[in-house]
C-alpha positions as CSV (number, residue, x, y, z in Angstrom):
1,X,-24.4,-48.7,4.0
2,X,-26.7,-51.5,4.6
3,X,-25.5,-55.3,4.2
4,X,-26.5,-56.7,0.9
5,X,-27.8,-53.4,-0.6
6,X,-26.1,-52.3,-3.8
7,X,-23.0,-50.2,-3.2
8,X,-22.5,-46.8,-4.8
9,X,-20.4,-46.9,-8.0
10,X,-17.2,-44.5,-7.2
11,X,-14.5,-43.5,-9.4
12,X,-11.1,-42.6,-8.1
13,X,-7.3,-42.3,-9.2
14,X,-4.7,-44.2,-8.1
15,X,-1.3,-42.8,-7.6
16,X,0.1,-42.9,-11.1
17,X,-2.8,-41.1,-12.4
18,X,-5.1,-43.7,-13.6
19,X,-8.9,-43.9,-13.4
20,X,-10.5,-47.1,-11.5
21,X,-14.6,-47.5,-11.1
22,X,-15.9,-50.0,-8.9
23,X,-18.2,-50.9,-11.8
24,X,-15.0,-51.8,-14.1
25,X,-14.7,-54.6,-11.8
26,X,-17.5,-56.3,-12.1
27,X,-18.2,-59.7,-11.8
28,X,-15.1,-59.9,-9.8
29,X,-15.3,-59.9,-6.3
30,X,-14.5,-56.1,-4.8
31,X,-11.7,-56.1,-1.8
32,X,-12.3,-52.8,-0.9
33,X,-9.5,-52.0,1.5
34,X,-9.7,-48.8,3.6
35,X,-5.8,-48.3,4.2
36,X,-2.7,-46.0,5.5
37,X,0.8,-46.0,4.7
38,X,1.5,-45.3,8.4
39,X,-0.5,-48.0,10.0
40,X,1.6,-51.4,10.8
41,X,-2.3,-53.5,10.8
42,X,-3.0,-52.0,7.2
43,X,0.8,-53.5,6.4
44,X,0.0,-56.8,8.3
45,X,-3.8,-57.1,5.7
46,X,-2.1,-56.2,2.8
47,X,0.7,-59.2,3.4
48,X,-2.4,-61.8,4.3
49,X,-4.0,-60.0,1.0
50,X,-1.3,-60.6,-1.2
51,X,-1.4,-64.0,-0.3
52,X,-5.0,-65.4,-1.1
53,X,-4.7,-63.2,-4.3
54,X,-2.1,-65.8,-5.4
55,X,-5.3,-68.4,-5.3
56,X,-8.1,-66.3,-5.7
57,X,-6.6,-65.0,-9.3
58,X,-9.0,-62.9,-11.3
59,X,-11.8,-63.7,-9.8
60,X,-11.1,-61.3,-6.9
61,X,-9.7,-57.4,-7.0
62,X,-7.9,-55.7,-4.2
63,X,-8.8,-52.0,-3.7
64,X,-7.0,-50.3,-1.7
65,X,-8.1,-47.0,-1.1
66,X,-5.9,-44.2,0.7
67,X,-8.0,-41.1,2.1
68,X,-6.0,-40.2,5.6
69,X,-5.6,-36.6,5.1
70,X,-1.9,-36.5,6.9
71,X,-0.4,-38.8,4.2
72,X,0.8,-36.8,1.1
73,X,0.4,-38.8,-1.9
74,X,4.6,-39.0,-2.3
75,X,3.8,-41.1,1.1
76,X,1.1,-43.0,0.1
77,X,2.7,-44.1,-3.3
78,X,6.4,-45.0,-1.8
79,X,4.1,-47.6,0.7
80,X,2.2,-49.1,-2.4
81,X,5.4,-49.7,-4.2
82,X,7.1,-50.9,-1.1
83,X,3.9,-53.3,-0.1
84,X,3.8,-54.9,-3.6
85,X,0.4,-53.7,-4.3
86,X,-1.4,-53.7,-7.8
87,X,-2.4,-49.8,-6.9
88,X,-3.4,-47.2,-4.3
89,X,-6.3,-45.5,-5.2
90,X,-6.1,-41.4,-3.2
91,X,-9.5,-40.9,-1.4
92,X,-8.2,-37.0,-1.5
93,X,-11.7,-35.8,0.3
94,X,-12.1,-39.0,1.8
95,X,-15.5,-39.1,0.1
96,X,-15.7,-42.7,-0.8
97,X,-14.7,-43.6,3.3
98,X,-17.6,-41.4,4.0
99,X,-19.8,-43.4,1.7
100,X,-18.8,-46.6,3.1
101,X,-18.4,-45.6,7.0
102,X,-14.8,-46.4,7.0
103,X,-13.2,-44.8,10.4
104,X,-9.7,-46.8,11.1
105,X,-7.2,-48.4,9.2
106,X,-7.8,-51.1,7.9
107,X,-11.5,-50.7,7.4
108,X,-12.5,-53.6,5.1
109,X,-15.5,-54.2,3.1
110,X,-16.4,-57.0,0.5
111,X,-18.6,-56.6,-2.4
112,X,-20.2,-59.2,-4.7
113,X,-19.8,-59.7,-8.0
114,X,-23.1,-57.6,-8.3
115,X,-22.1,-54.7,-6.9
116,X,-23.8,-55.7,-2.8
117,X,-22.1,-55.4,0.3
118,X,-21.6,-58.7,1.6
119,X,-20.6,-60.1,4.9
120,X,-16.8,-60.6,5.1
121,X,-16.2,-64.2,6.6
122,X,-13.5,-64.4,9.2
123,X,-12.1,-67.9,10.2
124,X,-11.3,-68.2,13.5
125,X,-7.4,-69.2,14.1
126,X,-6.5,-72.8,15.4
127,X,-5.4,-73.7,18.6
C-alpha cells in the first residue's frame, strides 16, 4: 500500500467472537496495530497506546490485529485481557498483514478518518 491511497476495507473477529470493519470506524482515526502476545515492543506500544487514548477519546480507535501463526488464540486473548486492551482482532491467515505489508511486531499503520494511509508522526525524544 501506497501512502495516502485509500486502504482496503477488512472485516475480522476479535477474540470474543465479534465482527469489526475498518469502515465501522469511520471518521475516527484508524490505529491499526500489527501485534504479538509474545513480543515485549508490541507490550511496550500498547502501554504508550493506552495512554494518548485517554486524550485522544473517540476521535481515535486502536486496532490491534493478531495474525502470528504460533500464537493460539487462548494466547492471544489472555495478553489482550492482561494488556487492558479494548479487543484483539485474529488475523487467522494473516491476510489483512499481507494487505498492509506488515512483517514484525509491532508493525503500525495510521489511517485517516477517510479511510487513507497516512504518515505516522514520530516526535523525537528530549535530551
Amino acid at each position: 500500500m501506497e501512502l495516502n491511497q485509500l486502504v482496503p476495507d477488512f472485516t475480522l473477529q476479535d477474540t470474543k467472537g465479534r465482527i469489526h470493519i475498518l469502515s465501522d470506524y469511520r471518521p475516527r482515526v484508524g490505529i491499526v496495530n500489527f501485534w504479538s502476545a509474545e513480543c515485549p515492543y508490541a507490550e511496550k506500544a500498547d502501554e504508550a497506546f493506552l495512554q494518548y487514548l485517554k486524550e485522544w477519546g473517540d476521535r481515535v480507535a486502536l486496532l490491534t490485529v493478531a495474525s502470528n501463526d504460533n500464537e493460539t488464540p487462548g494466547l492471544v486473548a489472555a495478553a489482550g485481557r492482561r494488556r487492558k486492551l479494548p479487543f484483539v482482532l485474529h488475523d487467522e491467515h494473516h491476510r489483512v498483514a499481507d494487505l498492509f505489508g506488515a512483517r514484525t511486531t509491532p508493525h503500525v499503520f495510521i489511517v485517516d478518518g477517510e479511510d487513507r494511509l497516512v504518515p505516522m508522526a514520530v516526535e523525537e525524544p528530549s535530551i
